[in-house]
C-alpha positions in Angstrom: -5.3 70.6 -15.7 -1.9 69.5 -15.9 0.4 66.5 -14.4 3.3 66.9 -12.0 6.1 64.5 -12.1 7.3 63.6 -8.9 10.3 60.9 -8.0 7.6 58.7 -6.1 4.6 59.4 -8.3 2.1 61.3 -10.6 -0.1 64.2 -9.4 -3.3 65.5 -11.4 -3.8 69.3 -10.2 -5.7 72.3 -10.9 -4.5 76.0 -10.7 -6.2 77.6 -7.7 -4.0 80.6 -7.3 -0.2 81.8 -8.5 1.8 84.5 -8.5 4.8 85.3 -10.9 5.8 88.9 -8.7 5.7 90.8 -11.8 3.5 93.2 -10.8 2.4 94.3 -7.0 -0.7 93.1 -5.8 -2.3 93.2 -2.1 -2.3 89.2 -1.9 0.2 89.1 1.0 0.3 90.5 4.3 3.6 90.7 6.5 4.3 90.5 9.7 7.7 91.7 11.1 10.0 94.3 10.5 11.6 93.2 6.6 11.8 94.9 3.6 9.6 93.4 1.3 10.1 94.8 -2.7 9.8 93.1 -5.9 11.9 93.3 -9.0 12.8 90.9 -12.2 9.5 88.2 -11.5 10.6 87.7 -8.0 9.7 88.6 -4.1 12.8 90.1 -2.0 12.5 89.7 1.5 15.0 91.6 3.3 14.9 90.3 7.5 19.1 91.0 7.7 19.7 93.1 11.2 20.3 96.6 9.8 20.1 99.7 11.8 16.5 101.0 12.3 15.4 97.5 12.3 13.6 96.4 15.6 12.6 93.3 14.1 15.1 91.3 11.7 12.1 88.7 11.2 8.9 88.0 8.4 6.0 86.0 8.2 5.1 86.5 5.4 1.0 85.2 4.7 -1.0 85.2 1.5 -4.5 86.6 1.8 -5.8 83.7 0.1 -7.2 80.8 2.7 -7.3 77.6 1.2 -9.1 73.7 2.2 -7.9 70.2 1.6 -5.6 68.0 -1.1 -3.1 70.8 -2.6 0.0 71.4 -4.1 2.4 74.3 -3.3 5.0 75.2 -5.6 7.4 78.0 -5.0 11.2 78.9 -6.1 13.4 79.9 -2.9 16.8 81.0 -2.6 19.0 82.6 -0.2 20.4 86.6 -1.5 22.7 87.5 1.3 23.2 86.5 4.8 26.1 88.4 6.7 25.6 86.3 9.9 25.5 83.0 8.2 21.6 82.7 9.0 20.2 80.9 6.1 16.5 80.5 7.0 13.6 79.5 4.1 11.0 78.5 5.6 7.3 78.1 5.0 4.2 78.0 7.1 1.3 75.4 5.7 -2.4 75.9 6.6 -2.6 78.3 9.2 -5.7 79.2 11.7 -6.9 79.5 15.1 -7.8 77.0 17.1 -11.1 77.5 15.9 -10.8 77.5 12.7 -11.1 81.4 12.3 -8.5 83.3 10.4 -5.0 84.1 11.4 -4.8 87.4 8.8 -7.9 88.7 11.1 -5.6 88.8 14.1 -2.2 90.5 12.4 -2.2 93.4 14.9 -1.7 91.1 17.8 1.9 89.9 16.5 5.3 91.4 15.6 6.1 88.5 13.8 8.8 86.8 16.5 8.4 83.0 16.3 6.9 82.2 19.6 3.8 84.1 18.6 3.0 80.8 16.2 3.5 78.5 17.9 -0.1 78.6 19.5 -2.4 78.2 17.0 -2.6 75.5 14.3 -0.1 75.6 11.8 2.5 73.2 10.3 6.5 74.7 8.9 9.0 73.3 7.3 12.2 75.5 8.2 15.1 75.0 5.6 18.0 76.2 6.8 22.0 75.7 7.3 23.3 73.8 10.1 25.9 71.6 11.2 26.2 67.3 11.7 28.5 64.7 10.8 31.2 67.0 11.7 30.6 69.3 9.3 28.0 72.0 7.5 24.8 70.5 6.2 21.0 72.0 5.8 18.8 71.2 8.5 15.5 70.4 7.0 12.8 70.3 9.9 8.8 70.0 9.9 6.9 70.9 12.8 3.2 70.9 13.7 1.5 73.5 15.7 -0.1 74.5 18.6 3.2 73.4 20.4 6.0 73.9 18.5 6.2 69.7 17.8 8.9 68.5 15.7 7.6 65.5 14.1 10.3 64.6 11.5 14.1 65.8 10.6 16.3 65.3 7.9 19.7 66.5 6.5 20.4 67.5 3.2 23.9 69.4 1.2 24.4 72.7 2.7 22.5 76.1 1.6 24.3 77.7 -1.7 24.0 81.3 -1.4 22.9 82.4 -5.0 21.3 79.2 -5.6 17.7 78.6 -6.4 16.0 75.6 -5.4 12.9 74.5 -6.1 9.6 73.5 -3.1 6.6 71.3 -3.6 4.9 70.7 -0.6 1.9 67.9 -1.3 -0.9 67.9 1.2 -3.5 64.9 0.4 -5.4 62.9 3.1 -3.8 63.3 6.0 -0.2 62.9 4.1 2.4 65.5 4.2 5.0 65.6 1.6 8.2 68.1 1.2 10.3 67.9 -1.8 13.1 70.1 -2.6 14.6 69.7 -6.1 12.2 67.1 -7.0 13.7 64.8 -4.2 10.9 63.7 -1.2 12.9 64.6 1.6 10.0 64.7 4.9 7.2 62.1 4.2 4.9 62.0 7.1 0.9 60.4 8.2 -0.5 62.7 10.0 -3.9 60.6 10.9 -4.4 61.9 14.1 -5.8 65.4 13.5 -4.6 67.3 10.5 -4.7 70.7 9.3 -6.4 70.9 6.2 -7.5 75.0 5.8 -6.1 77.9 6.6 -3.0 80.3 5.0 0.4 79.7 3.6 3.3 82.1 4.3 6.8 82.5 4.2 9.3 82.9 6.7 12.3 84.0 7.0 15.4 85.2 10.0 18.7 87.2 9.7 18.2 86.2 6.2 18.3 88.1 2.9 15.9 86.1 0.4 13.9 86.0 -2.5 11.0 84.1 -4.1 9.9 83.1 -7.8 6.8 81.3 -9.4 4.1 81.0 -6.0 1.6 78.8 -7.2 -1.3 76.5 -5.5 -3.2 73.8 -7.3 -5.8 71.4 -6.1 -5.2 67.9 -6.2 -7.3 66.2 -8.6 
């Protein structure tokens, strides 16, 4: 067991799963038409258009399903991105509507966006945009079936090169999303949460790379 220390407060977890991409491993299944290699403890996922490539898009999924109070951590950062598309973004218990497994129904999508947005699902997409009169990152969290933006925020814009560093805390029927140890999306969701499913990263027009995927249970 160890302790995380977040700006708001203290979380007791438990390793359920992790992955330092030192070594290949069928954990994750794509979906889209990215190149996907590893190298030097981290996960390159190349979705830039390039010739031969129908699809310049990933989800991304790990094979692993998971239930209830957990903690994802994961490094992120942007590699290249020759149209300016600066997309990391991640997908949060996944399923059908009832209940059964989205990695059971891969063959029925080419990974383009619409395709998620009817089953259940929540994403945070993390990506560079533009307010205030000038660039900033877009930070956005949505809950499907629906595509249903539920919360926004703004943040300093993308560094390509730069890591940053994801914690997404699921507990009760809160939703947390800190980047660099900042909360930045805090959200209830009483109503009807998600609580099993898969994670997965996404990615569009966007060169990118991941380090140190881990999952713990909230203790």
């Amino acid at each position: 067991m160890r302790t995380i220390e977040l700006p708001d407060r203290q979380v007791k977890v438990e390793t359920l799963y992790e992955d330092d991409f030192s070594a290949p491993n069928d954990d994750w299944l794509p979906e889209g038409g990215a190149e996907i290699r590893l190298a030097d403890g981290r996960l390159f996922m190349d979705a830039r258009e390039a010739e031969g490539r129908e699809h310049p898009y990933l989800t991304l999924w790990c094979r692993k399903p998971f239930a209830g109070d957990t903690v994802i951590e994961y490094t992120a950062r942007v590699e290249d991105t020759p149209d300016g598309s600066t997309n990391l973004n991640f997908f949060v218990y996944a399923s059908h509507l009832d209940g059964s497994s989205v990695i059971d129904t891969t063959a029925e999508r080419t990974g383009d966006y619409p395709e998620y947005h009817v089953f259940n699902n929540y994403i945070y997409t993390y990506l560079n945009g533009t307010a205030e009169g000038g660039p900033r990152t877009r930070v956005r969290y949505r809950k499907d079936p629906g595509f249903n933006l539920v919360k926004e925020a703004w943040r300093e814009p993308i560094v390509k090169g730069r890591d940053y560093d994801f914690l997404i805390a699921v507990q009760g029927p809160r939703m947390r999303f800190y980047v660099d140890n900042e909360l930045i999306i805090d959200h209830d969701d009483a109503g009807s949460p998600h609580r099993q499913g898969h994670h997965g990263f996404r990615t569009w027009h966007t060169f990118m790379s991941a380090a140190g995927f881990r999952i713990s249970s909230i203790q």
